[in-house]
C-alpha positions as CSV (number, residue, x, y, z in Angstrom):
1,X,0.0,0.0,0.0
2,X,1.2,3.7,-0.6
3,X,1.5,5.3,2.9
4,X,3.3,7.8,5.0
5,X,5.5,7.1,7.8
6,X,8.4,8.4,9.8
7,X,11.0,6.6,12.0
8,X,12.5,9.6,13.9
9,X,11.1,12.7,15.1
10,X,11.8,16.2,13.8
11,X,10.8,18.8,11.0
12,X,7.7,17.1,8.7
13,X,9.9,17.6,5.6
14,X,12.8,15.9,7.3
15,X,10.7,12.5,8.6
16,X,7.9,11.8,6.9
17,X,8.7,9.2,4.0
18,X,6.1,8.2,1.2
19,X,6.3,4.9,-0.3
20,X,5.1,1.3,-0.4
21,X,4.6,-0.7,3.1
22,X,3.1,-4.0,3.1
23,X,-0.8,-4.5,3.8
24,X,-2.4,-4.6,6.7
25,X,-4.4,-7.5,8.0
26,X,-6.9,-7.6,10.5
27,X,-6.5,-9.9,13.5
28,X,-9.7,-10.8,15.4
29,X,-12.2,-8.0,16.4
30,X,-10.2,-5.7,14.0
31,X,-11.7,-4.3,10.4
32,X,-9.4,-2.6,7.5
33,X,-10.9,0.6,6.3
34,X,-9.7,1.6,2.7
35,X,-9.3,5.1,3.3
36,X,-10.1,8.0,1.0
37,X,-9.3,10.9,3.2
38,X,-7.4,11.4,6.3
39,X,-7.6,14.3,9.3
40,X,-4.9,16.2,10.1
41,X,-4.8,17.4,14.1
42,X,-2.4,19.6,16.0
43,X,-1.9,16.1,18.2
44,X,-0.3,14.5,15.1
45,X,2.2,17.1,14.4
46,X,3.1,17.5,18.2
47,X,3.9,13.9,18.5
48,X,5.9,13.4,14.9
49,X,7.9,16.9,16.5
50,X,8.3,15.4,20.0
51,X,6.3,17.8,21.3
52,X,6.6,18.1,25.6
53,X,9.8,15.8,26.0
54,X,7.6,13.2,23.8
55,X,10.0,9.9,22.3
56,X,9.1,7.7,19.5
57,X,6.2,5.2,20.9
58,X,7.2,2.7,18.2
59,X,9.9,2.4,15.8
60,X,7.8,3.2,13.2
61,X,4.7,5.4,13.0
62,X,2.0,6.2,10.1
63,X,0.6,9.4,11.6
64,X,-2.9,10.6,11.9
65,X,-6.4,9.1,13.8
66,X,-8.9,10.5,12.0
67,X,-10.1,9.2,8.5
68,X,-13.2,8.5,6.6
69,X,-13.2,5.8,4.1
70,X,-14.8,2.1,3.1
71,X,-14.6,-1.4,5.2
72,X,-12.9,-3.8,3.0
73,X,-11.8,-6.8,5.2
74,X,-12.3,-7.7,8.4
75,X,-11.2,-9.9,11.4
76,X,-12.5,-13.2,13.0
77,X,-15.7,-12.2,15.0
78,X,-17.0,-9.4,13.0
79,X,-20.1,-9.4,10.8
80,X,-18.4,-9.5,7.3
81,X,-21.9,-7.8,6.2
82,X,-19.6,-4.6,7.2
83,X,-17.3,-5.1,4.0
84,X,-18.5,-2.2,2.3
85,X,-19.6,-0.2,4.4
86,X,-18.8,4.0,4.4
87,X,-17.3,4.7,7.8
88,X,-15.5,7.7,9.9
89,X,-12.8,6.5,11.5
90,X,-11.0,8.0,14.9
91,X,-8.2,7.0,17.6
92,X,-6.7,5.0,14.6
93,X,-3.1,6.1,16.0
94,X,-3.6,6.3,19.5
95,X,-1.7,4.5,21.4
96,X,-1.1,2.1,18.5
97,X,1.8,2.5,15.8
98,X,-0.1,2.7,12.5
99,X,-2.6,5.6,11.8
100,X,-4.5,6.8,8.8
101,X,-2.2,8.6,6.4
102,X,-2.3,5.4,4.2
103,X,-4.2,3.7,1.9
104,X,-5.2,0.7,4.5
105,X,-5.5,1.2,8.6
106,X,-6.7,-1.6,10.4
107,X,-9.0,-0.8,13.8
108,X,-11.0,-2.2,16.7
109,X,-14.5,-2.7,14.7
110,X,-15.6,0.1,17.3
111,X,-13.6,3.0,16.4
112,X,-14.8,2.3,12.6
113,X,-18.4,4.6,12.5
114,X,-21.5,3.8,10.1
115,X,-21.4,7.5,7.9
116,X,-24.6,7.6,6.7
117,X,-24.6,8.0,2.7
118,X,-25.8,12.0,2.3
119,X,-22.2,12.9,4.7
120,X,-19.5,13.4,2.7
121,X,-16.0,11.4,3.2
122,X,-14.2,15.0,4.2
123,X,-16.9,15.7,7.5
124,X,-16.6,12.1,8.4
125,X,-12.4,13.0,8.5
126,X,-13.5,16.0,10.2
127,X,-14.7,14.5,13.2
128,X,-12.7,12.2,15.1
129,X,-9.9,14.0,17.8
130,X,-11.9,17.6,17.7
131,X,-15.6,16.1,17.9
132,X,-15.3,13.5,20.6
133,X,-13.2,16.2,22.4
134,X,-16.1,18.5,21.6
135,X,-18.3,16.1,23.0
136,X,-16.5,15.6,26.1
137,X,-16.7,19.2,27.0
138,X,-20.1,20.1,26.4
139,X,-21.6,16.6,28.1
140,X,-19.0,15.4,30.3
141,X,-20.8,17.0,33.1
142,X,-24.1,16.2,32.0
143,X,-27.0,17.3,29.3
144,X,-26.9,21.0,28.6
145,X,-30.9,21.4,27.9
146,X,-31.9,25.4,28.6
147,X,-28.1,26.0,30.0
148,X,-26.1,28.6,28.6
149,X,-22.5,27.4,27.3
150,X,-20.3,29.9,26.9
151,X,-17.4,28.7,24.2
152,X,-14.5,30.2,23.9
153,X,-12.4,29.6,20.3
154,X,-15.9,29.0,18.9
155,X,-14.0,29.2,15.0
156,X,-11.8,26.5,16.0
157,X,-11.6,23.1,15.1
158,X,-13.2,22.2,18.8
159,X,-14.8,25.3,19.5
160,X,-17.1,25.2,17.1
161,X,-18.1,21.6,17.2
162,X,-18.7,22.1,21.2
163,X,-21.1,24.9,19.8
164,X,-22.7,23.3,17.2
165,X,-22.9,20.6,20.0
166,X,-24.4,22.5,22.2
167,X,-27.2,23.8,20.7
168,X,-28.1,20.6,19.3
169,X,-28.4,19.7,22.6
170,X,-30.6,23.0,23.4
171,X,-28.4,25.5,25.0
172,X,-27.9,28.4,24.5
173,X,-24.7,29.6,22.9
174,X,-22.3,32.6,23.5
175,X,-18.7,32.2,21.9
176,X,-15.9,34.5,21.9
177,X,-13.6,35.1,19.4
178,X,-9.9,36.8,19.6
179,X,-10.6,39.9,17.0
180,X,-13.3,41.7,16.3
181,X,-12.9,41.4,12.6
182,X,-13.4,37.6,13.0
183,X,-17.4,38.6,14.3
184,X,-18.9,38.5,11.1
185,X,-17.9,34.8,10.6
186,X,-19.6,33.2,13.6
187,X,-22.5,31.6,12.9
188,X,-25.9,33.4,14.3
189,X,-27.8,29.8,13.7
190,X,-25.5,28.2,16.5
191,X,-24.4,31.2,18.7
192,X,-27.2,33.4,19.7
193,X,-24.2,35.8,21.1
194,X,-20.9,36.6,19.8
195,X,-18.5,38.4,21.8
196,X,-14.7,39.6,20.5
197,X,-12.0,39.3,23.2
198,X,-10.3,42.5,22.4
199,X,-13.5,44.8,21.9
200,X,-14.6,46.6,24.9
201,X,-14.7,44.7,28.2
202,X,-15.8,41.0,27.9
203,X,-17.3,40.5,31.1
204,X,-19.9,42.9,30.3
205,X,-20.7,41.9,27.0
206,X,-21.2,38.3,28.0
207,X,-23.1,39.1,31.3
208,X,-25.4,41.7,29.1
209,X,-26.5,37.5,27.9
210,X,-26.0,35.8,31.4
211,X,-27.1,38.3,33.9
212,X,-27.1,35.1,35.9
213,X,-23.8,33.8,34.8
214,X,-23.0,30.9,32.5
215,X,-23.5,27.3,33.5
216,X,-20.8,25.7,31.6
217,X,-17.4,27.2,29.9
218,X,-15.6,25.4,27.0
219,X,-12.0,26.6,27.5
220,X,-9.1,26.6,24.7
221,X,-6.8,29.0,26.6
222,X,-7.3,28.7,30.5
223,X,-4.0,30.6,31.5
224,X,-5.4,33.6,29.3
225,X,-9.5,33.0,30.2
226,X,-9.0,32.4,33.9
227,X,-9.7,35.7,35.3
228,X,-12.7,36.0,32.9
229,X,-14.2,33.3,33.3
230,X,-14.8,33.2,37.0
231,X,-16.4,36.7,36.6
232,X,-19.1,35.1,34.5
233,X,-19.9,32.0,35.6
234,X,-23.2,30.8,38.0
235,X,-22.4,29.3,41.1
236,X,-21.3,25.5,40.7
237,X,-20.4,26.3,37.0
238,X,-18.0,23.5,35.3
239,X,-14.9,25.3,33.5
240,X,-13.9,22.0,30.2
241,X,-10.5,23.0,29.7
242,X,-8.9,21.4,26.9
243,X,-6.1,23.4,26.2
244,X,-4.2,26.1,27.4
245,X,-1.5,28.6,26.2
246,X,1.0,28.6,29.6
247,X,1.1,25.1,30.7
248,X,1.5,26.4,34.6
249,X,-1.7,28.6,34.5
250,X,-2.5,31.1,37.0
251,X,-5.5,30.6,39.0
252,X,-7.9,32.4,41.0
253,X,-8.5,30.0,43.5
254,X,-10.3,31.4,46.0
255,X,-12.9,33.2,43.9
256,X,-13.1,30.0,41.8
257,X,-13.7,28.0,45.8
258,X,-16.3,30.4,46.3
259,X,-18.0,29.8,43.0
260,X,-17.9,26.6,43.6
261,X,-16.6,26.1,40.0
262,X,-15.7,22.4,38.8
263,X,-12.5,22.9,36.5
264,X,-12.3,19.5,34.7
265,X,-9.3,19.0,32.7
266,X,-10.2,17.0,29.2
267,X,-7.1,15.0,27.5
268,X,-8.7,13.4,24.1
269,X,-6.5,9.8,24.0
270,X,-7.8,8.9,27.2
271,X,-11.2,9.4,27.6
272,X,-13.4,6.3,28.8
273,X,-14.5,3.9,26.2
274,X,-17.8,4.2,26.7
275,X,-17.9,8.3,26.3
276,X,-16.0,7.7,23.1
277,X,-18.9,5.9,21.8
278,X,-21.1,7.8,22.8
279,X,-19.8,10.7,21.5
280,X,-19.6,8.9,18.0
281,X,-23.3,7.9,17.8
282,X,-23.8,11.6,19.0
283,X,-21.7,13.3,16.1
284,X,-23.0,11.2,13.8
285,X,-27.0,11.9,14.4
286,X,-26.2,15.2,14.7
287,X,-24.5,15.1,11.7
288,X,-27.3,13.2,9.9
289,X,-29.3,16.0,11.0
290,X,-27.8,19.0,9.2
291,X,-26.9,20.1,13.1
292,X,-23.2,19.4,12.5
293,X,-20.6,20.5,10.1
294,X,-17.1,21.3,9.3
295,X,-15.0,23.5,8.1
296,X,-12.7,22.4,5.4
297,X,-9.7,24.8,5.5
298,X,-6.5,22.9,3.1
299,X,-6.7,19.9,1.5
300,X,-3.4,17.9,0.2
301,X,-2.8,15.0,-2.0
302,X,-1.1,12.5,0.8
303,X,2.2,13.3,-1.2
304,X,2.4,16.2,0.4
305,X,1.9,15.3,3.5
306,X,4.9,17.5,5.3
307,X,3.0,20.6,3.6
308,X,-0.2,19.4,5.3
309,X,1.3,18.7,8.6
310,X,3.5,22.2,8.6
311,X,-0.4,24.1,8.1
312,X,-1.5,22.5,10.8
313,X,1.7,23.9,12.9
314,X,1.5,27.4,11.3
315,X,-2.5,27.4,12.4
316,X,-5.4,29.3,10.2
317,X,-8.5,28.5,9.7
318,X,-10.5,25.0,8.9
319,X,-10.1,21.3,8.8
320,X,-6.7,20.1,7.5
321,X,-7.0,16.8,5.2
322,X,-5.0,14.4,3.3
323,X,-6.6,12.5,0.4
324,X,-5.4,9.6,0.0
325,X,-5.0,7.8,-4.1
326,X,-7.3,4.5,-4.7
């Protein structure tokens, strides 16, 4: 099969090979998915770079988790009826060597998602790491029917999947967005109120929407939003906090105490099995639905993968995706 692979860490231009590796095959409880298109997240170019201290977790790794593509074989104790079915794909490299940027991945039957036949293979490719982390931080705590969600990000990959999210699940949606000039491109059908993070003062704008402060927070930067966030939240608010910009934020704790704010911290490899699959029949009736889509910022043929990976590091806007030849 043609595939991408590196064997050391460093630059995307330096590593990552293309070439011919031998087929896949699944073993029991497994299925092989010929992919069509592959998803490009920030977590795949962090680990190829070594990102934290990281090491190699196997000699040899075919990046990427997410992918959308066909079942074309699959393992002892699996319904062959499934060989040809159209599915979305996710954790396809975690914690296992051989991801999606190929023309074959082999995967637990379960992380291998029916996509219904009117979703298209790049929002099935689209989902994966940022929807189930989505997921995780609008419902870890619970449903989110007449709550108000603030989101912050809400253009981002996550961010705007927790909003979209959200609503489906009837809250109601504020989102805040770096620059004011990005205003214009948040969606009014998902967030009733948009506020710009370097217009005015924030805390006004979004209690002017919460008088009564906001029942849960979906957090992208918490060493930046920390401050703001406990002057708008509702007494025994949850803070999701899936990323942050300083990785030894500063809190205010005893404010925070008093609020009785939950501040839950969401890391997207490790989240229970069961919410995983939950979040993957969620994102996909949603999806069904028309309540669910995704942006589609680059695509790249899977030989140029480095160029693909080295968007993802620069940032910008929308989904990054590898298509992969037939």
């Amino acid at each position: 099969m043609l595939a991408s692979w590196y064997d050391e860490q460093g630059p995307a231009a330096d590593v990552l090979h293309v070439g011919e590796l031998p087929d896949p095959t699944p073993t029991p409880g497994e299925v092989r998915v010929r992919v069509t298109v592959s998803g490009v997240n920030p977590g795949d170019t962090k680990k190829r770079r070594g990102w934290l201290g990281s090491s190699m977790p196997h000699p040899r790794v075919i990046p990427h988790s997410d992918a959308a593509g066909v079942i074309d074989a699959v393992g002892d104790g699996i319904d062959a009826r499934r060989v040809g079915q159209r599915v979305w794909v996710y954790g396809a490299q975690s914690y296992r060597p051989f991801g999606t940027a190929a023309q074959y991945t082999v995967v637990p039957a379960d992380l291998a998602v029916p996509l219904p036949d009117h979703l298209s293979d790049e929002l099935g490719a689209g989902l994966g790491i940022p929807g189930i982390t989505a997921h995780r931080t609008v419902f870890s705590d619970g449903p989110v029917d007449g709550l108000i969600v603030l989101v912050h990000g809400v253009l981002g990959g996550v961010g705007s999947l927790a909003a979209q999210l959200a609503r489906w699940g009837g809250a109601t949606v504020i989102g805040t967005v770096r620059r004011g000039s990005d205003l214009n491109r948040v969606d009014p059908a998902v967030v009733s109120h948009a506020v710009a993070l370097d217009q005015g003062d924030p805390v006004e704008a979004i209690r002017a929407h919460a008088p009564d402060g906001v029942h849960r927070i979906i957090e992208v930067a918490l060493s930046d939003n920390a401050d703001l966030d406990n002057a708008v939240v509702t007494n025994g608010a949850v803070i999701a906090a899936y990323a942050t910009r300083d990785g030894r934020p500063r809190l205010p704790f005893w404010p925070l105490l008093f609020n009785n704010v939950t501040l839950r911290m969401l890391g997207s490899d490790d989240f229970p099995d069961a919410a995983k699959r939950q979040a993957a029949r969620d994102l996909t009736d949603a999806a069904a639905a028309g309540m669910l889509t995704v942006a589609i910022g680059e695509v790249y043929p899977l030989e140029k993968i480095a160029q693909a990976h080295d968007r993802v590091d620069a940032g910008g806007r929308g989904r990054v995706l590898v298509t992969v030849p037939s």
